[in-house]
DOMIZA-944794 format. One line per field, with one value per residue: residue number from 0; residue in one letter; x, y, z of N, C-alpha, C, O in turn. Coordinates in steps of 0.1 Angstrom, whole numbers, plus 5000, padded with zeros to 4 digits. Layout:
marlum = [NUM	...]
lodren = [A	...]
n.east = [X	...]
n.north = [Y	...]
n.up = [Z	...]
ca.east = [X	...]
ca.north = [Y	...]
ca.up = [Z	...]
c.east = [X	...]
c.north = [Y	...]
c.up = [Z	...]
o.east = [X	...]
o.north = [Y	...]
o.up = [Z	...]
END
This chain:
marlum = [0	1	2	3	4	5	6	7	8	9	10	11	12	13	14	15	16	17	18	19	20	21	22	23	24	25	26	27	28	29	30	31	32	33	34	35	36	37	38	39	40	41	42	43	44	45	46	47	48	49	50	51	52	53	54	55	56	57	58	59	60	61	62	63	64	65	66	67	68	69	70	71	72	73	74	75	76	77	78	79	80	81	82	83	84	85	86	87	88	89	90	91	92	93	94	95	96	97	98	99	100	101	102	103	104	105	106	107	108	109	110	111	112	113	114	115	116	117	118	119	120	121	122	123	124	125	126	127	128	129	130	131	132	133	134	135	136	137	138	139	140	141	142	143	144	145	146	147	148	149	150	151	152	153	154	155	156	157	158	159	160	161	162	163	164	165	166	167	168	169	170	171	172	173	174	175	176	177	178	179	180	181	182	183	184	185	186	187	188	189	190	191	192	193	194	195	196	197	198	199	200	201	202	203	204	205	206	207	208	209	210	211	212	213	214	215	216	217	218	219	220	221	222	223	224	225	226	227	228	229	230	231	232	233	234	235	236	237	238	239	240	241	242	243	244	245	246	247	248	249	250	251	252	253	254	255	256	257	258	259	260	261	262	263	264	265	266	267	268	269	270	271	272	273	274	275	276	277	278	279	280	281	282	283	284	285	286	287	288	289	290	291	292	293	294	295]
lodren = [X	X	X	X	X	X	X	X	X	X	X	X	X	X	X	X	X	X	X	X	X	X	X	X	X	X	X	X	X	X	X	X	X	X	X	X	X	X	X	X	X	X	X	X	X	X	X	X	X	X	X	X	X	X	X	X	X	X	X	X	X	X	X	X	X	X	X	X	X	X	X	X	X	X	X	X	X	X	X	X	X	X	X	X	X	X	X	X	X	X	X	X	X	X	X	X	X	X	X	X	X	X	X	X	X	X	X	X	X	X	X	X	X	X	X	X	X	X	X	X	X	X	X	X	X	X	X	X	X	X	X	X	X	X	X	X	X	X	X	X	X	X	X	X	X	X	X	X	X	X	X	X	X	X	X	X	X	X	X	X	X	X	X	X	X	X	X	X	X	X	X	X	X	X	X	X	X	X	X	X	X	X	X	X	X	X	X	X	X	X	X	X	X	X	X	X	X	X	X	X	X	X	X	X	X	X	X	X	X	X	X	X	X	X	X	X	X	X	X	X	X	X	X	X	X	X	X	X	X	X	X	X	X	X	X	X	X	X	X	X	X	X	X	X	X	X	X	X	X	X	X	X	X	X	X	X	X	X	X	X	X	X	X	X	X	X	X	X	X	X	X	X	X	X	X	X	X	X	X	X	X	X	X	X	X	X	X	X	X	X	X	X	X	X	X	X]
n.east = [9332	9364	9380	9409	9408	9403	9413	9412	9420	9439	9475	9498	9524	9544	9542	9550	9564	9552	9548	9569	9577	9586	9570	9571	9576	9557	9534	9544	9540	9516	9508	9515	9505	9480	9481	9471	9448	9429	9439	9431	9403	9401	9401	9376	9359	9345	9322	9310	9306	9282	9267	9259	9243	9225	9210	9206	9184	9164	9164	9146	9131	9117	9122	9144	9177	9192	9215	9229	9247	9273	9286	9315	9310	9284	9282	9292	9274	9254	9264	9270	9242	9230	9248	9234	9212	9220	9236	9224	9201	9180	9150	9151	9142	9151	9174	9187	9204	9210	9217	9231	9211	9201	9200	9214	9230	9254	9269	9271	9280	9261	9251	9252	9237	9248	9251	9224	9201	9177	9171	9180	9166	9141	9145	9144	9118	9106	9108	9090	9104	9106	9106	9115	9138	9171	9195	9223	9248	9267	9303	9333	9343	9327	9309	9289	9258	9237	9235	9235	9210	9197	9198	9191	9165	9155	9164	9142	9117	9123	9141	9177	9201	9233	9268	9291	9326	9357	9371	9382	9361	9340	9316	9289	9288	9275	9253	9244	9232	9251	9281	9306	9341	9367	9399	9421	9439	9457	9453	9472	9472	9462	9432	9418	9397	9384	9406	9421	9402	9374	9382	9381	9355	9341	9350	9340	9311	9308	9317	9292	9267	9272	9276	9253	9234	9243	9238	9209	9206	9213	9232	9251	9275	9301	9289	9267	9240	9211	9215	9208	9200	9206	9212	9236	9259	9253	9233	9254	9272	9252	9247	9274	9273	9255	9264	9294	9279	9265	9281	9269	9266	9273	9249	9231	9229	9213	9196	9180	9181	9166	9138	9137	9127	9146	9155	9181	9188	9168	9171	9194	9182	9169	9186	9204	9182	9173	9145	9112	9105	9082	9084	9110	9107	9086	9103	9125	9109	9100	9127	9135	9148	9172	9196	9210	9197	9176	9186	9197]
n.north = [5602	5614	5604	5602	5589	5565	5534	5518	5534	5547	5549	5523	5514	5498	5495	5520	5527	5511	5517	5513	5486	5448	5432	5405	5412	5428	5410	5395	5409	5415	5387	5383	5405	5399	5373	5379	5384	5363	5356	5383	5378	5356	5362	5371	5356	5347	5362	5362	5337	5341	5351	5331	5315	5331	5333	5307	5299	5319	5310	5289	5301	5300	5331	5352	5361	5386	5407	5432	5464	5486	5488	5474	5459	5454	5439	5419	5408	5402	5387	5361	5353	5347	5321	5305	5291	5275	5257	5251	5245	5265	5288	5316	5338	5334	5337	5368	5393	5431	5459	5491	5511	5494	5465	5474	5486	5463	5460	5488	5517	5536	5565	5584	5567	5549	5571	5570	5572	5567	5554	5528	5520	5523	5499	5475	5478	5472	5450	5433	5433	5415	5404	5378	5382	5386	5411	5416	5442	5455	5474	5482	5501	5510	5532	5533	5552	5542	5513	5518	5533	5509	5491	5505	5505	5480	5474	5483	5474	5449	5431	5405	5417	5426	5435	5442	5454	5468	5482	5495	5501	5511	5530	5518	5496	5508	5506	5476	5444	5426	5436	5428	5435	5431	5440	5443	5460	5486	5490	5474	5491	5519	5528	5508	5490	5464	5448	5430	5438	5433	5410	5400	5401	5384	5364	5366	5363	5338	5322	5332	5318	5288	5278	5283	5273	5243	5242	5239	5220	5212	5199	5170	5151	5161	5168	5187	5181	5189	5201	5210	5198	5211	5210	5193	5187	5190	5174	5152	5161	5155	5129	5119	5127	5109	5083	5087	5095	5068	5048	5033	5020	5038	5032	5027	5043	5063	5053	5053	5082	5093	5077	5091	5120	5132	5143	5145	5146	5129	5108	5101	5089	5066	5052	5044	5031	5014	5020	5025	5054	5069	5064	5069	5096	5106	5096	5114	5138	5141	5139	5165	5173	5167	5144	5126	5121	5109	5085	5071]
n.up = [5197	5184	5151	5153	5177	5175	5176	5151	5131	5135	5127	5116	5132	5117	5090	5072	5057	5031	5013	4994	5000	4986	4968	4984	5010	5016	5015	5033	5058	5059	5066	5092	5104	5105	5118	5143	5148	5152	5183	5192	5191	5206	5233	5237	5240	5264	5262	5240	5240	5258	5240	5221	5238	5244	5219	5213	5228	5219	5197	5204	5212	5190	5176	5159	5146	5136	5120	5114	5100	5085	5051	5050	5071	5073	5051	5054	5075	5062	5043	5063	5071	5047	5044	5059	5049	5034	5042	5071	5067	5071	5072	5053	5066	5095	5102	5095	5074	5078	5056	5058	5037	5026	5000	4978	4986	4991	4969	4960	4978	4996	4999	5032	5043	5066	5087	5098	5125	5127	5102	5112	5128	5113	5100	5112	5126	5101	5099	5119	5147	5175	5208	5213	5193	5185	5181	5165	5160	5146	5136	5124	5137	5158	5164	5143	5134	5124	5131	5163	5159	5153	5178	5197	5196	5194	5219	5231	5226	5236	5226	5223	5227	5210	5203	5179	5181	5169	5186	5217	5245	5231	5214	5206	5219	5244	5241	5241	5253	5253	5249	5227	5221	5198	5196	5173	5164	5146	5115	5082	5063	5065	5086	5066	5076	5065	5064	5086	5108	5095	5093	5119	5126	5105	5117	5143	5136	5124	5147	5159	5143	5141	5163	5176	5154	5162	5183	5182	5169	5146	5135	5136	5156	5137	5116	5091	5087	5084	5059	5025	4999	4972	4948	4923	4936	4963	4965	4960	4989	5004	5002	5010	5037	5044	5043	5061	5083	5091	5089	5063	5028	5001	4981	4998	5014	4994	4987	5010	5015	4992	5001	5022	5011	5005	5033	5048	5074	5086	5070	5078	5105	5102	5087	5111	5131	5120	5109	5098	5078	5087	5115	5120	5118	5141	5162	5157	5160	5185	5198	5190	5168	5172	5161	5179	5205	5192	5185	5204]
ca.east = [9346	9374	9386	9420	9415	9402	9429	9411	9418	9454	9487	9503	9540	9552	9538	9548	9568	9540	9546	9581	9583	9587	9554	9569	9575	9543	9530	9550	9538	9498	9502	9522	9494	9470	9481	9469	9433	9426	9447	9426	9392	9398	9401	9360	9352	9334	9312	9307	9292	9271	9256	9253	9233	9206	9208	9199	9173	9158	9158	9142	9112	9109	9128	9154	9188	9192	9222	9231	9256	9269	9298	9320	9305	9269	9284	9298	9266	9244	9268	9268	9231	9226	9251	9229	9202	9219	9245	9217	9183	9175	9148	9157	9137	9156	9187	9191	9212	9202	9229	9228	9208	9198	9207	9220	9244	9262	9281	9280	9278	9244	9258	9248	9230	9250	9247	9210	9199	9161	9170	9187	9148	9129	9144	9137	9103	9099	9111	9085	9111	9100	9111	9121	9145	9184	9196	9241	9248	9280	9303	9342	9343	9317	9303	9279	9244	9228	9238	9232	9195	9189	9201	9183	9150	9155	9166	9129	9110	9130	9150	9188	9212	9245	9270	9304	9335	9371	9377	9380	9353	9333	9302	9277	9291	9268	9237	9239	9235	9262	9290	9320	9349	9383	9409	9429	9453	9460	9454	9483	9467	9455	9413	9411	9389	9376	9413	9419	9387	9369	9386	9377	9339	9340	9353	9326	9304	9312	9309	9277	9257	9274	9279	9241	9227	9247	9227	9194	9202	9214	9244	9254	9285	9305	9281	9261	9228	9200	9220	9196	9204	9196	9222	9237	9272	9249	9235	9262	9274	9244	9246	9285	9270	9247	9276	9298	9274	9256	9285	9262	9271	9269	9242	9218	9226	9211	9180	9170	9180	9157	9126	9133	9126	9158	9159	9192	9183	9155	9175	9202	9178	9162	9194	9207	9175	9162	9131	9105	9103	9069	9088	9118	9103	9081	9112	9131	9108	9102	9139	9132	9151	9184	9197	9222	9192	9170	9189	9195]
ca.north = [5598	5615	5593	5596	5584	5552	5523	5511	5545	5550	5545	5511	5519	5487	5495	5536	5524	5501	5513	5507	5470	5440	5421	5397	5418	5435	5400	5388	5418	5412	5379	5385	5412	5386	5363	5391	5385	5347	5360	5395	5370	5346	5371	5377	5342	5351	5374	5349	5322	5346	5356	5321	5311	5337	5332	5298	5298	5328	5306	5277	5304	5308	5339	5352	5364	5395	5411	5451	5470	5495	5488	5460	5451	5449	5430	5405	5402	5395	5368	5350	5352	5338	5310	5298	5287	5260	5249	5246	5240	5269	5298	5329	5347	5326	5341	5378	5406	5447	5465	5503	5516	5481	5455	5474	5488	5454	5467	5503	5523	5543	5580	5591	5556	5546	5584	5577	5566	5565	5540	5516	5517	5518	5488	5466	5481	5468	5433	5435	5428	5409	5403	5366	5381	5389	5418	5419	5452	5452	5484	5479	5517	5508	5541	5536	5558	5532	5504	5526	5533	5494	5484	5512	5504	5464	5470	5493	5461	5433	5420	5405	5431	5423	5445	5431	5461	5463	5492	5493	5515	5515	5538	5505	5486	5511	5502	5466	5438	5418	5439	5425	5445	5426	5451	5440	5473	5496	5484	5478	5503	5531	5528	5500	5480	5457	5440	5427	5441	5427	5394	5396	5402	5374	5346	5363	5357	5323	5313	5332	5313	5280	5273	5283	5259	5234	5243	5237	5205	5212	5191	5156	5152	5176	5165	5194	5172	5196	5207	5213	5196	5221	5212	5181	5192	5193	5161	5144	5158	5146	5116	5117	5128	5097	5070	5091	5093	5055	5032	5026	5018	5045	5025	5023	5063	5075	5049	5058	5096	5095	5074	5105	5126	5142	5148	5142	5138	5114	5090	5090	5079	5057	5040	5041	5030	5007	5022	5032	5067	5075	5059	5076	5110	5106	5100	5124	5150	5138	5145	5180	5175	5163	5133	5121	5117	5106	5075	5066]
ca.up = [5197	5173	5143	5156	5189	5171	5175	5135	5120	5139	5114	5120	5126	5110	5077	5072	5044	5030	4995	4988	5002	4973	4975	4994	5025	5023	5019	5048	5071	5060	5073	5106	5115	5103	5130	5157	5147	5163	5195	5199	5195	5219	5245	5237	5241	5275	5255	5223	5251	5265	5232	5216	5248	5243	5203	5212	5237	5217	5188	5205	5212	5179	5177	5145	5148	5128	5120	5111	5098	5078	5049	5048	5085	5068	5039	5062	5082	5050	5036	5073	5071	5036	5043	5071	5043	5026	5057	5083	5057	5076	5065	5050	5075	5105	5101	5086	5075	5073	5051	5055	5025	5014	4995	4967	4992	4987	4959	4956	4989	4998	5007	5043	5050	5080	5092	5099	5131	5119	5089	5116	5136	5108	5090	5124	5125	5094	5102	5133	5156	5186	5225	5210	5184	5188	5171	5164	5154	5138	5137	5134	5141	5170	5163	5133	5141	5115	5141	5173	5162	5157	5186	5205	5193	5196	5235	5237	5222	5243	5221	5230	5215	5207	5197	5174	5175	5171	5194	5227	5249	5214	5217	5203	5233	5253	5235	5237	5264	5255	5237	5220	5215	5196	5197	5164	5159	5139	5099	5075	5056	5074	5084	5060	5080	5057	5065	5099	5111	5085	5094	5134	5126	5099	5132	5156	5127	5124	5157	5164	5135	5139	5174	5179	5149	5170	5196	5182	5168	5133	5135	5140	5154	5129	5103	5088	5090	5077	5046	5014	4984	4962	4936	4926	4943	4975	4966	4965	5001	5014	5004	5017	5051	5054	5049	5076	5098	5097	5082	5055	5015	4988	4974	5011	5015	4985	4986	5022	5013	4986	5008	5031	5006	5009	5045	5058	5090	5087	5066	5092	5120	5095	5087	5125	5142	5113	5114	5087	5072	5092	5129	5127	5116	5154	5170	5155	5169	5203	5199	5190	5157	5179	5158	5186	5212	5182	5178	5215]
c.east = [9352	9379	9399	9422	9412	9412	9423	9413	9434	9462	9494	9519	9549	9549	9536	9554	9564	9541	9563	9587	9581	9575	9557	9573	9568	9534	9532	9544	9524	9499	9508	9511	9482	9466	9476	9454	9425	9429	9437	9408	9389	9397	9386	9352	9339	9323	9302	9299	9279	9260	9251	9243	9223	9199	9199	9187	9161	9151	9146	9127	9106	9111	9141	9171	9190	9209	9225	9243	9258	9283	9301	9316	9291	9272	9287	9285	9254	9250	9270	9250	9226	9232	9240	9218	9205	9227	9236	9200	9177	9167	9150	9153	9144	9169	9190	9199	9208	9221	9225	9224	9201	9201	9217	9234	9259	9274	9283	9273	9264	9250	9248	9237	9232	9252	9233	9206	9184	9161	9171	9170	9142	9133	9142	9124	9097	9099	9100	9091	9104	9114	9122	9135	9156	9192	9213	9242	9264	9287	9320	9348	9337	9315	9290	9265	9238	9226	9236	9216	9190	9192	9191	9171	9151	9155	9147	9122	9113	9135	9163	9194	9224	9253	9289	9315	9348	9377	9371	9373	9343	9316	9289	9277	9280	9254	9232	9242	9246	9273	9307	9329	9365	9389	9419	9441	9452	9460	9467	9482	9455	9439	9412	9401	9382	9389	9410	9406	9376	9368	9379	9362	9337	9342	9343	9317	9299	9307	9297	9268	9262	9276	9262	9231	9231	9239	9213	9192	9206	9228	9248	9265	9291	9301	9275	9244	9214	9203	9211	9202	9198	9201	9228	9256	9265	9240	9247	9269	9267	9244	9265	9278	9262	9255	9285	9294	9266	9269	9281	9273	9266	9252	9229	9215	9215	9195	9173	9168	9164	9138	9128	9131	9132	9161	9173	9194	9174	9162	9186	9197	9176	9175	9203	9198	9164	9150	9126	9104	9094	9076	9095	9113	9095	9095	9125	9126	9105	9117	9145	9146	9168	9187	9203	9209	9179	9173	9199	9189]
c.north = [5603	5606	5585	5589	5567	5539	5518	5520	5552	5544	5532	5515	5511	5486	5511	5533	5514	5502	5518	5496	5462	5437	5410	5401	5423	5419	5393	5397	5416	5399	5374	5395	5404	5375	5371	5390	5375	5350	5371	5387	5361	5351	5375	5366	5339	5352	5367	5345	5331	5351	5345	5314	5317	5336	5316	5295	5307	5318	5290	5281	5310	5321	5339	5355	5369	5404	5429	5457	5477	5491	5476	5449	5448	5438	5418	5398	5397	5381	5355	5344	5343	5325	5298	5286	5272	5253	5240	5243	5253	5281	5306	5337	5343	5335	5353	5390	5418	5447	5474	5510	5505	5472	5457	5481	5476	5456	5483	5513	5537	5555	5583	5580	5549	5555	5582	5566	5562	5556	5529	5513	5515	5502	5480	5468	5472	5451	5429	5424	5429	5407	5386	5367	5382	5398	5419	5431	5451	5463	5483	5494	5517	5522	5541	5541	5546	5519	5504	5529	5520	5489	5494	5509	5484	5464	5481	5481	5450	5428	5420	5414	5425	5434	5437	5448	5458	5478	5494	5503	5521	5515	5523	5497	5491	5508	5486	5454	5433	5424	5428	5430	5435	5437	5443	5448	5477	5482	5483	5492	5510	5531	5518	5493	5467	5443	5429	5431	5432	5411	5386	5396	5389	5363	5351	5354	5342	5316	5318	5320	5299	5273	5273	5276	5249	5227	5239	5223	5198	5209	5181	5151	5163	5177	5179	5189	5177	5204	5204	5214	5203	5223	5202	5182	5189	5179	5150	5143	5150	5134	5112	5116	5115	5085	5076	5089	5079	5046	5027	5027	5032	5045	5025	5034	5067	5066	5052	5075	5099	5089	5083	5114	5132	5147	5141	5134	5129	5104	5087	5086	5071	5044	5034	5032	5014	5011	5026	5047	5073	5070	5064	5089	5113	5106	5109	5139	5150	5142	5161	5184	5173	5147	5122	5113	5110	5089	5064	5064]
c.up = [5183	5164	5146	5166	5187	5167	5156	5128	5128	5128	5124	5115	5121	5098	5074	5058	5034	5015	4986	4995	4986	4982	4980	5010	5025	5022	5034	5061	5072	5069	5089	5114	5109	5115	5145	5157	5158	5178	5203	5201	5206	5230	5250	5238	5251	5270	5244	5228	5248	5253	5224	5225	5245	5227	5205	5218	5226	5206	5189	5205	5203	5174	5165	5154	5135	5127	5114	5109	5087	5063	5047	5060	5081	5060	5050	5067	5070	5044	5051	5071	5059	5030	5047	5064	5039	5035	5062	5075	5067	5066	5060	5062	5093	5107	5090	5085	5071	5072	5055	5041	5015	5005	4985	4972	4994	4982	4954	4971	4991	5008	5017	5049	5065	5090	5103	5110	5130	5113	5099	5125	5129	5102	5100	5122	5113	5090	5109	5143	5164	5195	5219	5200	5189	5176	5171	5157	5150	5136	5136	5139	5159	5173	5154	5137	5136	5128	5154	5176	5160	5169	5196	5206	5194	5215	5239	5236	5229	5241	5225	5222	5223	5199	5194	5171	5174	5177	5204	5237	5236	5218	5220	5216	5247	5253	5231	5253	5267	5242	5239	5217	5211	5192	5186	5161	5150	5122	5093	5069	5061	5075	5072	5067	5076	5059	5074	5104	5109	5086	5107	5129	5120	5113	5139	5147	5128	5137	5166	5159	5137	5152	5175	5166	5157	5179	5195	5173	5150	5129	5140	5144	5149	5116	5100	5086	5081	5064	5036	5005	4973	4948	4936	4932	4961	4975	4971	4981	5008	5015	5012	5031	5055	5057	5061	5090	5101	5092	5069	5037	5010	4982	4985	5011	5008	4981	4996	5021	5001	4992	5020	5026	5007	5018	5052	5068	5094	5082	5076	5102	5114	5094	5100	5136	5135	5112	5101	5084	5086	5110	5129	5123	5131	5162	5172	5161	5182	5203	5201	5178	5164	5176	5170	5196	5205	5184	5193	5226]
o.east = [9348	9383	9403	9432	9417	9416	9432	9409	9439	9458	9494	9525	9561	9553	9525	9549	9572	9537	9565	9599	9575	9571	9547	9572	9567	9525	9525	9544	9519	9491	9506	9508	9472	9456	9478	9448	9418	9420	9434	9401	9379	9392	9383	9340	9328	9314	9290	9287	9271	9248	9240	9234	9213	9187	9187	9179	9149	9139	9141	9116	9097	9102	9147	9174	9191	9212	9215	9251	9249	9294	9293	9318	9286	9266	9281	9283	9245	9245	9271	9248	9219	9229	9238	9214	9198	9224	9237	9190	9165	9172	9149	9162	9140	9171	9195	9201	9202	9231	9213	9233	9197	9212	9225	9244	9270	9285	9291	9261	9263	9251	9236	9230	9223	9255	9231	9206	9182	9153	9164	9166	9135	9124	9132	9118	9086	9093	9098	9087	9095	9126	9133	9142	9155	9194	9216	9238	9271	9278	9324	9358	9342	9319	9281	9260	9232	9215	9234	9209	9178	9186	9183	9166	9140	9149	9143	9119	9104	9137	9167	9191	9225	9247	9296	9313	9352	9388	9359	9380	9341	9307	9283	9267	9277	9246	9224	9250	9251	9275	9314	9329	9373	9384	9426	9452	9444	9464	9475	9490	9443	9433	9401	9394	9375	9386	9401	9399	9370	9359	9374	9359	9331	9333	9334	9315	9288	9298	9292	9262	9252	9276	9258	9220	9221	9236	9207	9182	9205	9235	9249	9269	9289	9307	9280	9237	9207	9196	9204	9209	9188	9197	9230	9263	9273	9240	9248	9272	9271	9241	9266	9277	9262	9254	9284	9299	9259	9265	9286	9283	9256	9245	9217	9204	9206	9185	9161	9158	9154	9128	9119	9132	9128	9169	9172	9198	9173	9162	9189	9204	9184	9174	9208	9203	9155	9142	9134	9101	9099	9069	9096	9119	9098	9098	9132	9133	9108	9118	9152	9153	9176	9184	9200	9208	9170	9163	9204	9193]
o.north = [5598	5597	5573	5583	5559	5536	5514	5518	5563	5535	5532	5517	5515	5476	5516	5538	5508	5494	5523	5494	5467	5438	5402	5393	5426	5419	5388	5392	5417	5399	5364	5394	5410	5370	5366	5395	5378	5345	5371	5390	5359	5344	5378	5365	5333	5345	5368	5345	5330	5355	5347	5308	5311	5337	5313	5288	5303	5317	5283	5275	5318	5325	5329	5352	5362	5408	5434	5455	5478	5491	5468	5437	5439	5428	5407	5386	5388	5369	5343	5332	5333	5319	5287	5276	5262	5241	5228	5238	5250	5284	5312	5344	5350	5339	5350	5397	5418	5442	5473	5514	5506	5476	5449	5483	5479	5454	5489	5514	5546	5555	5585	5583	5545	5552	5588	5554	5551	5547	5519	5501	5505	5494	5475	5459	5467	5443	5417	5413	5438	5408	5384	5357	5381	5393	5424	5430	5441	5469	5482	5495	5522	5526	5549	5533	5539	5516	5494	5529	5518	5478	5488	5511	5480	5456	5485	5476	5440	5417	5431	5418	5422	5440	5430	5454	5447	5484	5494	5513	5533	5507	5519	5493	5484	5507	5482	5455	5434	5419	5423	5430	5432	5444	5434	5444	5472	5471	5491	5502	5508	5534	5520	5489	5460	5431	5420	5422	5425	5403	5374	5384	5381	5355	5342	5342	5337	5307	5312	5312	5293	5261	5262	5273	5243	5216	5237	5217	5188	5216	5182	5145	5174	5184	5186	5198	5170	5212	5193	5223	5201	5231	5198	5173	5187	5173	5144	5132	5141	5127	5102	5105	5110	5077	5071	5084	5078	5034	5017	5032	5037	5055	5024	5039	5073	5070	5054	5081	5106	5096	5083	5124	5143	5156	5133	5123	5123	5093	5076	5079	5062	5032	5022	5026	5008	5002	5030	5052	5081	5075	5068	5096	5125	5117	5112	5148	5159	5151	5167	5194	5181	5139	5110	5101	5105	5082	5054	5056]
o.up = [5173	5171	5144	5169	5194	5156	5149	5117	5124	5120	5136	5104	5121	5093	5073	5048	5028	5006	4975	4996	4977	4993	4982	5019	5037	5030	5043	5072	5083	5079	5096	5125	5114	5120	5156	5167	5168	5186	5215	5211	5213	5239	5262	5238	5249	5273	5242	5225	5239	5255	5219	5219	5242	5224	5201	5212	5226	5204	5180	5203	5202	5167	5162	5166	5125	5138	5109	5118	5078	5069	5043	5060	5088	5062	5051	5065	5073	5042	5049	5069	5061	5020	5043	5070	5039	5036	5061	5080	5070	5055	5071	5067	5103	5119	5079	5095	5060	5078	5057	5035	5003	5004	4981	4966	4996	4987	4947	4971	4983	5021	5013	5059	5072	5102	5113	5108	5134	5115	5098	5125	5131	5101	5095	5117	5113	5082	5105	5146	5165	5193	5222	5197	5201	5165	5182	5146	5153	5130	5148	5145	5169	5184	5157	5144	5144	5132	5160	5187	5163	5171	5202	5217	5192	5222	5250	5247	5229	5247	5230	5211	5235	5190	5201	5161	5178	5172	5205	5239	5232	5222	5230	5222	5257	5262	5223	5261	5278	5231	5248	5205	5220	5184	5191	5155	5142	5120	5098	5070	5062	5065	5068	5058	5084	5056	5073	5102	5117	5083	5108	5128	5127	5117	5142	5148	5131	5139	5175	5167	5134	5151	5177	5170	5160	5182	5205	5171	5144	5121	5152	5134	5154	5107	5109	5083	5073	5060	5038	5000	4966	4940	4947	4927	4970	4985	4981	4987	5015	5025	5020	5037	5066	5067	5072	5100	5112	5090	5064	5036	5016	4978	4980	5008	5013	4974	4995	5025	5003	4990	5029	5034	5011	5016	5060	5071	5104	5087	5081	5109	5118	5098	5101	5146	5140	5114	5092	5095	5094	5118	5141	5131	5134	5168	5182	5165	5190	5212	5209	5179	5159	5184	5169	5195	5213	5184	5191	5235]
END
């Protein structure tokens, strides 16, 4: 596919004179094609389901959710990935992101890295992706080779493939079970992508990793439940989260948090169910780490 026929690399004809507005009408116009983002997402909602379903089941068999991309769509999918750690207490290896060229692609771009449909296979390979994993390739071009040869080599192995663009009929969409395409429009500024684009991938994002912790039990309500005090800023939420979620004092929270050894989720059965440390930690996993049925 040509660059021009790309609705993310087309000129936006409401912004031709983009650099003689005052900055408060090119302010006013970022956030009127801003409002186009939420509108072109919900449209994919279908598609979202259909991939939080297999994210979850995948992850119940023990299975990751890997993410890929090349750019500001890799960048995106590494910082979803390394939210997941302190959100959900989840592992690093649970939830991950491939940049094109590697991590140091981060901050300064790795010439001819999302070119290479080889790099996008081997860096799976060297994951050893499995039939239980779920690979998101990420693309808002929904051409990237880098993206194209992971997902190719994930659908040879069995794993779910997912594919996140913002153009419609977007190559990636062919190479994946459940593609995604938000149609956002034309940029303020011409092929930026990193804008609007940038924004739509950020919401799948979101509600890939968050609706599917949900799913596996790593939320109480709209508590965050398995969050990892790893700082006393993340202390203190936790101890917020345990009066929220039981009624209890300040003062109960942060003595049952501490005889759970900092598990969250153990001292809210503990303080919901009365129970000792070593009785609600059994009924928590007969639960299968699902506070709600934990504590009824």
């Amino acid at each position: 596919m040509n660059l021009e026929k790309l609705t993310t690399e087309t000129r936006n004809q409401k912004t031709m004179a983009l650099d003689m507005l005052s900055v408060k009408e090119m302010l006013e116009l970022m956030n009127q094609e801003d409002q186009r983002v939420p509108v072109a997402v919900s449209k994919e909602l279908p598609q979202i389901e259909c991939a939080v379903d297999k994210i979850v089941a995948n992850f119940k068999a023990g299975g990751r959710l890997i993410y890929m991309g090349a750019g500001t769509s890799g960048r995106l999918g590494v910082l979803d990935a390394a939210e997941c750690v302190p959100t959900f207490g989840t592992s690093p290896e649970m939830v991950q992101g491939l940049i094109a060229g590697g991590m140091s692609a981060m901050t300064v771009a790795v010439e001819g890295a999302e070119d290479s449909i080889e790099l996008g296979q081997q860096d799976l390979v060297d994951l050893h992706l499995t039939s239980h994993d779920t690979v998101v390739g990420v693309a808002a071009s929904g051409r990237t080779p880098y993206v194209i040869g992971g997902l190719d080599y994930a659908c040879e192995v069995g794993a779910t493939t997912v594919s996140i663009a913002c153009n419609a009929d977007a190559s990636i969409s062919q190479h994946a079970q459940i593609p995604i395409e938000v149609e956002v429009g034309p940029e303020i500024l011409t092929g930026s992508t990193r804008l609007k684009s940038g924004t739509a991938q950020k919401l799948v994002l979101n509600m890939l990793s968050t609706a599917s912790m949900v799913g596996i039990g790593k939320v109480y309500k709209n508590l965050m439940v398995d969050v990892k005090p790893t700082n006393e800023k993340l202390v203190e939420r936790a101890k917020r989260i345990i009066v929220q979620a039981t009624d209890c004092s300040d003062e109960t929270a942060m003595k049952v948090f501490m005889t759970a050894d900092q598990n969250v989720k153990l001292a809210i059965v503990m303080v919901l169910t009365n129970m000792s440390k070593a009785e609600a930690s059994v009924r928590l996993d007969h639960a299968n780490g699902f506070v709600r049925q934990a504590v009824n």
